[in-house]
C-alpha positions as CSV (number, residue, x, y, z in Angstrom):
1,X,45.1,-15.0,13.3
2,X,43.4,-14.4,16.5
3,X,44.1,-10.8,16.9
4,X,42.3,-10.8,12.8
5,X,39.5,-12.4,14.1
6,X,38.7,-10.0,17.1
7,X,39.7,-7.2,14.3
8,X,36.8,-8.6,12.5
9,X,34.5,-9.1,15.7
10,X,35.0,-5.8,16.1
11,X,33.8,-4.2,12.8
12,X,31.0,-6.4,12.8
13,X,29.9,-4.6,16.0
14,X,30.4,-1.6,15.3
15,X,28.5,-1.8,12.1
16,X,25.5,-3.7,13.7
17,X,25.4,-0.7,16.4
18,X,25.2,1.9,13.3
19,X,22.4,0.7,11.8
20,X,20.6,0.2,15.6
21,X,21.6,4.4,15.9
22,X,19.9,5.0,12.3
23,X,17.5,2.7,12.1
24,X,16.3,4.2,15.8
25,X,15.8,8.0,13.7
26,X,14.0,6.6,10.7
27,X,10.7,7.5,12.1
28,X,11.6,10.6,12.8
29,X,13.1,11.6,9.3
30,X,10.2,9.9,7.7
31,X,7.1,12.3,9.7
32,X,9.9,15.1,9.2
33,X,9.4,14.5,5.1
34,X,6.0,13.6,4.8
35,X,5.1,17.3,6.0
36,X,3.8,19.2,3.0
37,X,2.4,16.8,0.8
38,X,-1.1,15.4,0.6
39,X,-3.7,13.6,-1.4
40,X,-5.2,15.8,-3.9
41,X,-2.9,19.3,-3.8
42,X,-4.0,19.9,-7.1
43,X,-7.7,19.7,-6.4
44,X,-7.9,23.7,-7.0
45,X,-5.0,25.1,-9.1
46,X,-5.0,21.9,-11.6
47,X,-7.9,19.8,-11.2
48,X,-6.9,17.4,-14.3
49,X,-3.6,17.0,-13.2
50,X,-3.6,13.3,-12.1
51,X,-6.4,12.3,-15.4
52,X,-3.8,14.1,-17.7
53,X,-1.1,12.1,-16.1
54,X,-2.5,8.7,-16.1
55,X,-4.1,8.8,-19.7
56,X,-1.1,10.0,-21.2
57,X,0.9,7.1,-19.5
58,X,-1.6,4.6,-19.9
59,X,-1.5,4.8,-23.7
60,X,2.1,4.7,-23.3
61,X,2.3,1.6,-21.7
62,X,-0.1,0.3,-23.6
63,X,1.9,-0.6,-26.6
64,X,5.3,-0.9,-24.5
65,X,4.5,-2.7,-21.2
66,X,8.1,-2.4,-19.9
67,X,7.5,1.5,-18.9
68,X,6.4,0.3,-15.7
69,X,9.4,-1.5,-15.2
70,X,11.2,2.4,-16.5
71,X,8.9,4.2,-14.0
72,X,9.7,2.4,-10.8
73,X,13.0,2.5,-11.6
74,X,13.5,6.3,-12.2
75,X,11.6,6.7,-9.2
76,X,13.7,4.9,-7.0
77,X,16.7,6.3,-8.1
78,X,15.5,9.6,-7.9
79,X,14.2,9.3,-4.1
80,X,17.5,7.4,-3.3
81,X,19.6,10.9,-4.3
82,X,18.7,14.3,-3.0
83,X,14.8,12.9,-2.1
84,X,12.2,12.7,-4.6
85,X,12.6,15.9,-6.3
86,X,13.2,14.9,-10.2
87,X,16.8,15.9,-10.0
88,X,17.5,12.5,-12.0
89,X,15.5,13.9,-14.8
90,X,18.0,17.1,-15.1
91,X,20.6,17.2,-17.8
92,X,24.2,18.8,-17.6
93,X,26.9,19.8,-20.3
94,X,29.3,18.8,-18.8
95,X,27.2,15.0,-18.2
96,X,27.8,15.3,-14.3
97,X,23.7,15.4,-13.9
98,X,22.5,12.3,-11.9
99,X,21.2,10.2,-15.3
100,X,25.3,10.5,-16.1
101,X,26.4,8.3,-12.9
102,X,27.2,4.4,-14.1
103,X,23.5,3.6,-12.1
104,X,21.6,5.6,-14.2
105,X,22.9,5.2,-17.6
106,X,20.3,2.9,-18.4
107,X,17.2,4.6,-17.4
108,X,14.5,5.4,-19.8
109,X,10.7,6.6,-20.2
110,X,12.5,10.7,-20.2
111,X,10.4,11.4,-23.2
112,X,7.2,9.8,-21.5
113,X,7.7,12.4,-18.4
114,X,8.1,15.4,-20.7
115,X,5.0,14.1,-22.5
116,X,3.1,14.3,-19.4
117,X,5.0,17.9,-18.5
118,X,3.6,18.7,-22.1
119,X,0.0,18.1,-21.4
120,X,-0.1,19.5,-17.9
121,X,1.8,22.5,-18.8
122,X,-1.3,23.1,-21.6
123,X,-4.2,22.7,-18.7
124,X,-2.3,24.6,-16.6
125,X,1.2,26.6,-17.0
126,X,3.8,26.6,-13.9
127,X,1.6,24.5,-11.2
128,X,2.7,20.8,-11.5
129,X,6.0,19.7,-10.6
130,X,8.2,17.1,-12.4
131,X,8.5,15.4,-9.1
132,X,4.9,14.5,-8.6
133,X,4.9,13.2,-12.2
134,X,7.5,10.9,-11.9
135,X,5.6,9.6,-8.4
136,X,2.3,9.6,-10.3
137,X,4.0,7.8,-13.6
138,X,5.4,5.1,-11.3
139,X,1.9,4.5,-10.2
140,X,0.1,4.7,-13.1
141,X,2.3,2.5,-14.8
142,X,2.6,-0.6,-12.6
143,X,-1.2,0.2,-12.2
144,X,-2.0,-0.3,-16.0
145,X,-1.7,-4.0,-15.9
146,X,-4.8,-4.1,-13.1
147,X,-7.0,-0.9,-14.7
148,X,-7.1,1.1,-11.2
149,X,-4.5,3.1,-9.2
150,X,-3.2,0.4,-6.8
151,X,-2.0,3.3,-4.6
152,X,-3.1,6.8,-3.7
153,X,0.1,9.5,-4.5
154,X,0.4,12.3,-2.4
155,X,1.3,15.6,-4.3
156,X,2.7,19.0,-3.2
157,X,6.4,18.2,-4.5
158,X,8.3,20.8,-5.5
159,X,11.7,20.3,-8.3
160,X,15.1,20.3,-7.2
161,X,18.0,22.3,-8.8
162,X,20.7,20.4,-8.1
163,X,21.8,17.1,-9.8
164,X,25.3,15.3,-8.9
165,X,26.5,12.1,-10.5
166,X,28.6,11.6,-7.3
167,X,25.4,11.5,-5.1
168,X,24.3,9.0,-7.1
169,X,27.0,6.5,-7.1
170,X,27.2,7.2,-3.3
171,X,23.0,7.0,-2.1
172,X,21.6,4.2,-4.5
173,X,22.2,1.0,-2.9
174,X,24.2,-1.6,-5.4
175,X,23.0,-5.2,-5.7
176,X,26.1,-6.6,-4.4
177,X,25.2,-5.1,-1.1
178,X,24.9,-7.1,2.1
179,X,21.9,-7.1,4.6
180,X,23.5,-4.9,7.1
181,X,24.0,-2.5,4.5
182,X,20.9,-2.4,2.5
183,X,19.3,-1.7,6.4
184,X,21.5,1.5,6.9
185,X,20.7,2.6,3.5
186,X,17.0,2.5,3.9
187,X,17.1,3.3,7.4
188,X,18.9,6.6,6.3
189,X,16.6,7.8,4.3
190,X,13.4,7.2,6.8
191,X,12.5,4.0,5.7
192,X,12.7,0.7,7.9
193,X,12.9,-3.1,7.4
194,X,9.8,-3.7,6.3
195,X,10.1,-1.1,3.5
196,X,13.6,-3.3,2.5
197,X,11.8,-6.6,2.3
198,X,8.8,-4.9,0.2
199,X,10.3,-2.8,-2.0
200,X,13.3,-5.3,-2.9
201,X,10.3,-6.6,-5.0
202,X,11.5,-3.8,-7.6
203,X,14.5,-6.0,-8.1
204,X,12.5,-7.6,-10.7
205,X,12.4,-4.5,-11.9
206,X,14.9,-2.3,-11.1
207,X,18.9,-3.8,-11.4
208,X,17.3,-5.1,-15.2
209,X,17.7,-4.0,-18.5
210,X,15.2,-5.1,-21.0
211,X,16.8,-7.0,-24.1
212,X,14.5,-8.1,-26.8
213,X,11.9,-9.1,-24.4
214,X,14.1,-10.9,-21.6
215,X,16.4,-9.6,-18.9
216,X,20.1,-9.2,-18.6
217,X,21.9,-9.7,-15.5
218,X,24.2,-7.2,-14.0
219,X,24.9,-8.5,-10.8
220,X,28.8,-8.5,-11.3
221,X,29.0,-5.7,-14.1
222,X,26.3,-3.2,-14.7
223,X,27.5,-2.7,-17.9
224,X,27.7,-6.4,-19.3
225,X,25.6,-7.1,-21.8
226,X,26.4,-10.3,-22.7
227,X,23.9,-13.1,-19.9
228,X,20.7,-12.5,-20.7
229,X,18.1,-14.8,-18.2
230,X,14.7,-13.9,-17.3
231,X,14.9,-12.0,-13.8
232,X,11.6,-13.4,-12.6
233,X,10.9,-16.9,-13.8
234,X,7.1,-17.1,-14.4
235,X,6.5,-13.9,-14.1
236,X,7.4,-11.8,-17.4
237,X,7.1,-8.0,-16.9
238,X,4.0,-8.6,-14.1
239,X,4.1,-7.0,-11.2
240,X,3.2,-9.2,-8.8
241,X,4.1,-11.2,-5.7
242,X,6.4,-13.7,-7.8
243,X,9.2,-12.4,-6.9
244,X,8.9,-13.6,-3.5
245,X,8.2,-17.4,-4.4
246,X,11.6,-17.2,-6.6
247,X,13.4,-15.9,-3.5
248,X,12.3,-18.5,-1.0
249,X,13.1,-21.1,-4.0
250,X,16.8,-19.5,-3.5
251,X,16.4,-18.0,-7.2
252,X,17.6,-14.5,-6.0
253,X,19.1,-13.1,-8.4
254,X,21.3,-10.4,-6.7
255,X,23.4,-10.1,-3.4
256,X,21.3,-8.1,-2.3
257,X,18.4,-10.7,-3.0
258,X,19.5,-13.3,-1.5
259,X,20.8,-11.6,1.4
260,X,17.4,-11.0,2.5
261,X,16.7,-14.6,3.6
262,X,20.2,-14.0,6.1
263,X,17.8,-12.1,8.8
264,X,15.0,-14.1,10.7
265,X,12.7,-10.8,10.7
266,X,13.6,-10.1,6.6
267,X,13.2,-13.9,6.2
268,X,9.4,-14.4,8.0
269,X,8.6,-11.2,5.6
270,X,9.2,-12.9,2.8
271,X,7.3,-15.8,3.6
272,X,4.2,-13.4,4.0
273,X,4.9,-11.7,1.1
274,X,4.6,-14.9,-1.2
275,X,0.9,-13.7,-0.7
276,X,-0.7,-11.5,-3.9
277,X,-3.0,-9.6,-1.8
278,X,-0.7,-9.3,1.4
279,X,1.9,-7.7,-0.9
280,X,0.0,-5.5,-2.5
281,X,-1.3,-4.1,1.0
282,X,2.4,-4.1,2.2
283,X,3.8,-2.3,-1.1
284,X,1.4,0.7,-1.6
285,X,2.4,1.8,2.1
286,X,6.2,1.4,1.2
287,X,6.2,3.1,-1.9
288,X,4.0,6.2,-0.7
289,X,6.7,6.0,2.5
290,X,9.5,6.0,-0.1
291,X,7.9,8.9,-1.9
292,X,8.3,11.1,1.2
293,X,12.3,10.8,0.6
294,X,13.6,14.2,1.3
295,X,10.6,16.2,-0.4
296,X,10.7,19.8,-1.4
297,X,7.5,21.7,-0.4
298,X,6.3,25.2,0.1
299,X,8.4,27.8,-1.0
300,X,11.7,25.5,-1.4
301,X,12.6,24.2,-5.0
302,X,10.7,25.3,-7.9
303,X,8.2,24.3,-10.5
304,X,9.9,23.5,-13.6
305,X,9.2,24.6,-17.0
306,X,10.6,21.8,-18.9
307,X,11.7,18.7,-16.7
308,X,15.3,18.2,-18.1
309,X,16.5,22.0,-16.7
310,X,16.2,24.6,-14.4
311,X,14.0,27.6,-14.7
312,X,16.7,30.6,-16.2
């Protein structure tokens, strides 16, 4: 029993040290990706780009308010795999693409994207990425609800040409997952503990699937349909600081909620974070930080014609 114990000791250690090594290179990775993009890159060679973008969405969500909810979603899962490069918007034949992984086969708001590709594509042919639409949907979206951009994008990414539904059951963190872990997995991709606490505010988003208005839990199974409970209590399909009053109040949903409250620094966060206007400050520099992910620029990548292929 003893020698079990010091076993466990043991990996506990180890795995503490890991996320100390990678946690200690996050701010490198992170100035490393932000290098190429910047506010306005389409000032010149598509001056409507971001108006195009944000009408088009706007009157989406307009008569279907969960497309925010769709947005931040398909953003996060496409930053999480490969960086922030639409590969999660590609398709495959053989339905090995990213949108085929077990994650990913409830996301929605495709036909929205191409919409927007659409529209661009008609001001402008073979300038805009699918990758900066997907970052500028995400903030249009959540932005609908308060009628002004509640964070400035950066722009310059270029599309990816690779899509694997193994790299996406490996990189996107599941809900199970315990503190420790959820730090590495940031950490890895250039993003610290802050950026954790913040953006585990898109739980109320992100692990749900909408069901005739409500939310369905998939905390055990993804794929079971059959609880349905509101994720945020209160709080409906708002994006706002909610989430955090429900976690203090233990009402977590997921693991990887809950586990948030385990960690002294994650748990004073959250107390902050209970604030409207102090999470709004704290989330529009995580999500532009998140949007660095691994980002194509320059001459790597390409522009795509259509967002759900490769250009032949």
């Amino acid at each position: 029993m003893q020698g079990g114990a010091n076993n466990k000791g043991l990996v506990c250690l180890i795995a503490a040290a890991a996320v100390v090594l990678v946690f200690a290179g996050s701010s490198g990775i992170a100035a490393a990706q932000a290098a190429g993009l910047k506010k306005g890159f389409y000032k010149k060679s598509c001056p409507k780009a971001e108006e195009i973008a944000q009408r088009v969405v706007w009157n989406r969500v307009a008569g279907n308010p969960e497309l925010a909810a769709k947005f931040l979603r398909m953003f996060f899962h496409d930053c999480f795999v490969r960086g922030c490069d639409a590969s999660v918007l590609l398709d495959s034949a053989s339905n090995t693409a990213e949108k085929n992984a077990a994650p990913n086969l409830s996301l929605a708001g495709f036909e929205v994207i191409e919409e927007v590709k659409a529209a661009v594509e008609r001001e402008c042919a073979g300038v805009v990425s699918c990758a900066d639409i997907v970052a500028l949907a995400a903030r249009d979206s959540v932005s609908y609800q308060y009628r002004r951009s509640l964070w400035e994008v950066e722009t310059g990414r270029r599309d990816g040409t690779v899509s694997s539904d193994q790299e996406a059951l490996a990189d996107i963190p599941a809900p199970t997952s315990t503190f420790p872990i959820l730090l590495a997995n940031f950490s890895a991709k250039g993003l610290g503990l802050q950026d954790l606490v913040v953006l585990s505010e898109l739980h109320n988003f992100i692990h749900i699937l909408y069901v005739n208005g409500q939310c369905r839990r998939n905390q055990q199974d993804p794929n079971d349909n059959s609880t349905v409970v509101p994720m945020d209590p209160g709080s409906s399909v708002s994006f706002d600081s909610h989430y955090f009053v429900n976690l203090k109040a233990r009402q977590g949903m997921f693991t990887s909620d809950a586990t948030l409250l385990t960690d002294g620094r994650a748990a004073a966060l959250v107390d902050k974070l209970r604030d409207p206007g102090v999470f709004l400050d704290h989330f529009k520099n995580s999500i532009k930080r998140m949007g660095q992910i691994g980002v194509l620029t320059g001459a790597a990548g390409q522009i795509r014609k259509r967002c759900n292929a490769v250009n032949s």
